[in-house]
C-alpha positions as CSV (number, residue, x, y, z in Angstrom):
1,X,102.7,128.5,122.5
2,X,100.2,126.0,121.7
3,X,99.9,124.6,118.4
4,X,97.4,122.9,116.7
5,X,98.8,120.9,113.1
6,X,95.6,119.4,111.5
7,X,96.4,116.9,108.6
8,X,94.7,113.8,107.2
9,X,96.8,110.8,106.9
10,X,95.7,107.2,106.3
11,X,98.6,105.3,106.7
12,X,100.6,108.1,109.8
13,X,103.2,105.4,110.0
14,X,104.1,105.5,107.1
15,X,104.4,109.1,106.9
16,X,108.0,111.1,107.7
17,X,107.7,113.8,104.6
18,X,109.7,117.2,105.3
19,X,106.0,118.5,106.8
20,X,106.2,116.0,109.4
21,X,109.8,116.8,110.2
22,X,109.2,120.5,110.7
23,X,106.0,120.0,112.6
24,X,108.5,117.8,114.9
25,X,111.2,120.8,115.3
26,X,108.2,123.0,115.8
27,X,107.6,120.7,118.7
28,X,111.0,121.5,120.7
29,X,109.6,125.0,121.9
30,X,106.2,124.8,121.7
31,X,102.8,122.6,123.2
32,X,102.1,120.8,119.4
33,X,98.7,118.6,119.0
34,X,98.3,116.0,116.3
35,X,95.0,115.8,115.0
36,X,94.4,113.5,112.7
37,X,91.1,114.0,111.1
38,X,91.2,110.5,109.3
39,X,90.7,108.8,112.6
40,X,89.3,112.2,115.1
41,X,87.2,114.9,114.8
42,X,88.4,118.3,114.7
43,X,89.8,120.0,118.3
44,X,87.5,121.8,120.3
45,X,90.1,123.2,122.4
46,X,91.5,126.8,121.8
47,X,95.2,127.7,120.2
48,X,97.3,130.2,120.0
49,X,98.0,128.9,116.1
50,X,96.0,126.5,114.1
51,X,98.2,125.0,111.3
52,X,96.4,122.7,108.5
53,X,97.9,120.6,105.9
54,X,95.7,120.3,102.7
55,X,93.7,120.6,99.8
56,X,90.9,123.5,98.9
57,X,87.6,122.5,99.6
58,X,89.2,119.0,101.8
59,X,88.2,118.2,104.6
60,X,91.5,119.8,106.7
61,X,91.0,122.8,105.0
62,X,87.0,122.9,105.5
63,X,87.7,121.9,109.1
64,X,90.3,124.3,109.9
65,X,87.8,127.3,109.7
66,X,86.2,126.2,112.7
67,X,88.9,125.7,114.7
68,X,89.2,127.6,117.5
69,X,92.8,129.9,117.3
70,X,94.0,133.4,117.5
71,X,95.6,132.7,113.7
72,X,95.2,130.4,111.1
73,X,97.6,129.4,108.6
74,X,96.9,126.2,105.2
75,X,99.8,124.8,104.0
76,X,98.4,123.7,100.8
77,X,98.4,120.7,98.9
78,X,97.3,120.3,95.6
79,X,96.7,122.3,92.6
80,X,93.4,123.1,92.2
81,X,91.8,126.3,91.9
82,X,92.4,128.5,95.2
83,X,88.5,129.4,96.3
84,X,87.7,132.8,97.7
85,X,88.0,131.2,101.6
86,X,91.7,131.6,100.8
87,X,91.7,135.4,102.5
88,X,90.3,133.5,105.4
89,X,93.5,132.6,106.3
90,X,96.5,134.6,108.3
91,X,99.3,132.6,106.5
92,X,99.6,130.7,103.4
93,X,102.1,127.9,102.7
94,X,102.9,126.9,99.2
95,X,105.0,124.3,97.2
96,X,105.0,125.6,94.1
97,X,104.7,128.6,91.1
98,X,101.3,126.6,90.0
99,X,100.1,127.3,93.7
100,X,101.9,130.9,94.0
101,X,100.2,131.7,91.0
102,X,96.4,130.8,92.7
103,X,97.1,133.0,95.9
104,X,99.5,136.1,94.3
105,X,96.5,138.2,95.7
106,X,97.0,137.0,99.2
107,X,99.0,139.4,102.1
108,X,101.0,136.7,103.5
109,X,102.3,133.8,101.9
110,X,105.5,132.0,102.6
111,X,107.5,129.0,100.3
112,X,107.7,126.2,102.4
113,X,108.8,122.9,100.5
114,X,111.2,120.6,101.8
115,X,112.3,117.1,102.0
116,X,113.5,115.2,105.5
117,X,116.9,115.1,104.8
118,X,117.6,113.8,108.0
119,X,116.3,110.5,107.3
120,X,116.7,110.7,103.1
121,X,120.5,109.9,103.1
122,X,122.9,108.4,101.1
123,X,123.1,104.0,101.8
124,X,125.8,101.7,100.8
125,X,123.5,99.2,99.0
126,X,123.6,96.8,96.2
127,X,121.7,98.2,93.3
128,X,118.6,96.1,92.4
129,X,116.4,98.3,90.2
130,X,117.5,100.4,86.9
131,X,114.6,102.6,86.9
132,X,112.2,102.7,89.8
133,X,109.4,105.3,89.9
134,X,106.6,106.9,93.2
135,X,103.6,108.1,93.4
136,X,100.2,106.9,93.1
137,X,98.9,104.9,90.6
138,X,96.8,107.8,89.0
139,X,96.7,109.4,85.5
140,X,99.0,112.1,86.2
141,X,101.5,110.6,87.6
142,X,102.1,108.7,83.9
143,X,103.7,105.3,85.2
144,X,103.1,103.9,82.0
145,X,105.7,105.9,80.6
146,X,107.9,103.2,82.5
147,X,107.2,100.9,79.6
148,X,109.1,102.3,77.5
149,X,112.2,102.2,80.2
150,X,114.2,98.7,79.8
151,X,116.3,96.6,82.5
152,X,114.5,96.1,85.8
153,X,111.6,98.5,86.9
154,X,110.0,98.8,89.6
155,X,106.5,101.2,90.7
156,X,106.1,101.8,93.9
157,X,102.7,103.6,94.8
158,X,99.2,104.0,97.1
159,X,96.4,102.7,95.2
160,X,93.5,105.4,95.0
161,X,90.8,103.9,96.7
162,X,88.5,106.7,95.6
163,X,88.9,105.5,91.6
164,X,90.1,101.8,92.2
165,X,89.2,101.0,88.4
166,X,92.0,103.6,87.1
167,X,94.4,102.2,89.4
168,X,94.0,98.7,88.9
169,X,94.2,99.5,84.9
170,X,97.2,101.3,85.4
171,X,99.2,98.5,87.2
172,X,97.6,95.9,85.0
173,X,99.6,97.6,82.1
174,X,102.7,97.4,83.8
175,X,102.5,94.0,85.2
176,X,102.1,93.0,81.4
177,X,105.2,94.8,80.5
178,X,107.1,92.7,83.4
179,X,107.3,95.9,85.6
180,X,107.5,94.7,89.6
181,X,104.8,96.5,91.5
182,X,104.8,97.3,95.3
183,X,102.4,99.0,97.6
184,X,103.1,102.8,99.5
185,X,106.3,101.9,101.8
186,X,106.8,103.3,105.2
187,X,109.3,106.3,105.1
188,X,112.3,103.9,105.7
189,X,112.0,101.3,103.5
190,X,111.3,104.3,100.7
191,X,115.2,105.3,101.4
192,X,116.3,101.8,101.0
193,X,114.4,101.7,97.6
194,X,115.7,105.0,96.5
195,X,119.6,103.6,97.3
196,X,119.0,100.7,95.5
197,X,117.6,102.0,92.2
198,X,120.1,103.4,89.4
199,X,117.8,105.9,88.4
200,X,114.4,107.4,89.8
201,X,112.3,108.3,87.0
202,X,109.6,110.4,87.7
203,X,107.4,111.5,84.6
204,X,104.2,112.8,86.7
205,X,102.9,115.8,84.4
206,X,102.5,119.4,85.4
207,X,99.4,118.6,87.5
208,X,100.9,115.2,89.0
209,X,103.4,116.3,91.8
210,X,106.6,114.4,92.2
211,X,108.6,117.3,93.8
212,X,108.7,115.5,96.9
213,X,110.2,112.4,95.2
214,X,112.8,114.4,93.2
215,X,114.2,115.8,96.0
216,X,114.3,112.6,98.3
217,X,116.2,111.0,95.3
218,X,118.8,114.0,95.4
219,X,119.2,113.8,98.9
220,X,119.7,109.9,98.8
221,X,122.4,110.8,96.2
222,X,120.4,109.0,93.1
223,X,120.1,109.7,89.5
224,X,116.4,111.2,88.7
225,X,115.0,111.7,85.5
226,X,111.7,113.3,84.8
227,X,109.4,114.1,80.9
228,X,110.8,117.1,79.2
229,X,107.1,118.9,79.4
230,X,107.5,119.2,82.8
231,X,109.4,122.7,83.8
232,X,108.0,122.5,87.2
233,X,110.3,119.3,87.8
234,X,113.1,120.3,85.3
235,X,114.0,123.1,87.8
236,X,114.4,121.2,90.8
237,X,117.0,118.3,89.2
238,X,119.8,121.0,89.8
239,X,118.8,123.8,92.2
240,X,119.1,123.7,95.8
241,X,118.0,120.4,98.1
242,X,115.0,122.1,100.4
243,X,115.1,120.3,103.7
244,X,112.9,120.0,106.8
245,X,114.6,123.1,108.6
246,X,113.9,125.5,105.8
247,X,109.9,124.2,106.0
248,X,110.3,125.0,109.8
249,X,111.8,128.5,109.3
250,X,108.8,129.3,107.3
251,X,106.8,127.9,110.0
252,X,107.7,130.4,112.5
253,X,106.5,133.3,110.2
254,X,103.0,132.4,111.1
255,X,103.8,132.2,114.8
């Protein structure tokens, strides 16, 4: 079968999510093609599926419309509000109840969240860091809540080159508290990071993400501690570790 997986990525090589791990297992029986709309158009060839990985209204999403295929299927990212293109769409892949609640309506949906626990593992390593936190240096993700954390800290995050002024005020704040700051990481050096911190602390709000980081801590063995307004977090800290394969076995539904 031959698969198309459109996705937008700035920084691919830095990228080995659970996503990317599944697209790779989807790639041991079946013709996959990379397309990367960050640095190439949209495919003009035909396939027999058409896979994207985004927001509403993004560009993968707008793209994958167009795209030539006998199905369609958006693995979505994001929270905003689903639009009415969403019963365009064969399949539907979703991370969470915020995003279950947009596309209840729709006839084929499939939860599909997972972490890559084949590289997230367990490392014997010194520990450098009592609380460390991810994720972009946005609003919602609330890394200024680290200043209220003591011993050392460290944020690790992509600056948001779309609203450069918010993230620059952000890690302005923590610098002036003493709080290391480091640029995104590749995939590997992430796990090394994870290891070596005492506790991830992860206080995004409802709207900010951080199940993907929650569950790379778990796997990696790590403390993880999130804000108590957050349910969407709270009921991942002790329910099951999703991996890469359970992301692929949803895959196959839209097949």
């Amino acid at each position: 079968m031959k698969i198309l997986f459109l996705y937008d990525q700035r920084h691919p090589y830095k990228w080995k999510d659970g996503v990317w791990r599944a697209i790779k297992e989807l790639e041991k029986n079946n013709t996959v093609v990379w397309n990367n709309l960050i640095f190439e158009p949209p495919s003009k060839d035909y396939f027999d599926v058409a896979i994207g990985r985004g927001d509403w209204n993004g560009i993968v999403e707008k793209s994958l419309r167009f795209i030539n295929s006998n199905k369609k299927a958006l693995y979505i990212c994001g929270n905003v509000q689903t639009p009415e293109t969403a019963d365009f769409y064969d399949t539907l892949f979703y991370e969470n109840e915020i995003q279950l609640n947009q596309i209840k309506h729709h006839h084929n949906k499939h939860f599909a969240f997972g972490v890559n626990t084949e590289l997230n593992i367990p490392l014997k390593t010194e520990i450098l860091w009592d609380y460390t936190t991810i994720g972009a240096f946005a609003t919602w993700k609330r890394q200024e809540y680290l200043i209220n954390k003591t011993g050392n800290r460290l944020a690790v995050g992509e600056i948001q080159h779309n609203n450069l002024n918010e993230s620059m005020h952000i890690i302005g704040r923590l610098l002036l508290d003493g709080i290391m700051i480091s640029d995104q990481v590749d995939a590997e050096t992430l796990v090394k990071i994870y290891n070596s911190s005492k506790i991830i602390y992860i206080p995004a709000s409802i709207e900010g993400g951080g199940e993907r980081a929650v569950l790379e801590a778990r796997a990696c063995g790590r403390e993880v501690e999130i804000e108590n307004d957050n349910y969407k977090l709270k009921k991942l800290l002790d329910g099951p570790i999703y991996d890469h394969l359970f992301i692929y076995s949803q895959f196959l539904k839209c097949l």
